[in-house]
C-alpha positions in Angstrom: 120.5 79.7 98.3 116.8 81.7 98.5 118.6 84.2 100.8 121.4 84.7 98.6 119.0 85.1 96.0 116.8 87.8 97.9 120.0 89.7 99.2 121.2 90.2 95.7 118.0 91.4 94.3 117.9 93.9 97.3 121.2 95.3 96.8 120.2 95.8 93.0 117.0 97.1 93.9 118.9 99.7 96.5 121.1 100.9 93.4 119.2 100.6 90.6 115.7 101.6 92.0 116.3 104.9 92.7 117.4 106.0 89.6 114.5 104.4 87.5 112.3 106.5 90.0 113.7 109.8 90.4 115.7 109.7 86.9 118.9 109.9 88.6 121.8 107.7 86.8 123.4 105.0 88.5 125.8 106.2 91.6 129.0 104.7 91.7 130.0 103.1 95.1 133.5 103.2 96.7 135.7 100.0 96.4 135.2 98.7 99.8 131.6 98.8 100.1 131.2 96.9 96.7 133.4 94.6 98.0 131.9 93.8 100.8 128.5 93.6 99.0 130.2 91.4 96.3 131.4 89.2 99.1 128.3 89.0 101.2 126.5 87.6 97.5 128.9 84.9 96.4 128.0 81.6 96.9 129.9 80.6 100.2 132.0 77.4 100.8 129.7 74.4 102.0 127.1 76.3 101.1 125.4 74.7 97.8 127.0 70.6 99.1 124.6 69.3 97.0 126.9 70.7 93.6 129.6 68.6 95.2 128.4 65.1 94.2 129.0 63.8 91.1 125.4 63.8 89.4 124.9 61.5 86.3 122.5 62.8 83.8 121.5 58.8 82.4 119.9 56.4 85.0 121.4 54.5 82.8 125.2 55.0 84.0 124.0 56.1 87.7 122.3 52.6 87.8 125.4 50.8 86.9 127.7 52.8 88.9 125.2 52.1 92.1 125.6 47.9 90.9 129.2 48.3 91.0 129.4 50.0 94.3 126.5 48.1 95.9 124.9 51.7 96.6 121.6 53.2 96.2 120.0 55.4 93.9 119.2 58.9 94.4 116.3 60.4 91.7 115.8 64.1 91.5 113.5 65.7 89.1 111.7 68.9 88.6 108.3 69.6 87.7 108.1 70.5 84.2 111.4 69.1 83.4 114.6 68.4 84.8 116.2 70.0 87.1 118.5 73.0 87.2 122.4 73.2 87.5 124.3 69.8 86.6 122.2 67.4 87.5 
C-alpha cells in the first residue's frame, strides 16, 4: 500500500509541481496516458487481503463469534486510537 501511496504522490507532484513553480497552469494529458496512470494507482486485486475479512468493531461480538466457531481472536489497534479503514 506505501508504494501505491508514494507512486500517487509522484505522479501529482510531476503535474502539479511544475506549475506552482514556474506559474504555468495545469497541462492536460491525453486519454491513454491518464489511463494508464489511473490504472497503475488503483488499489489492485489481492492487494489490501487484509480488507477482505470481516472485522468486528466490539470484542464484544468478535469474542462470541470466535466461542461459537471454536476460533481465535485477532486484536489490532493503533497507537493513538483505533485503527484506520473498517476495522
Amino acid at each position: 500500500m506505501r508504494i501505491i501511496c508514494s507512486i500517487a504522490a509522484m505522479a501529482l507532484a510531476a503535474i502539479v509541481l511544475p506549475a506552482v513553480l514556474w506559474g504555468s497552469g495545469p497541462r492536460s494529458i491525453e486519454d491513454t496516458r491518464f489511463k494508464a496512470l489511473h490504472a497503475m494507482i488503483k488499489r489492485q486485486p489481492g492487494e489490501s487481503r487484509w480488507m477482505e475479512i470481516d472485522w468486528f468493531p466490539s470484542i464484544w461480538e468478535a469474542r462470541q463469534k470466535a466461542a461459537e466457531q471454536g476460533k481465535p481472536l485477532f486484536l489490532m489497534a493503533g497507537s493513538g486510537g483505533a485503527p484506520a479503514a473498517g476495522c
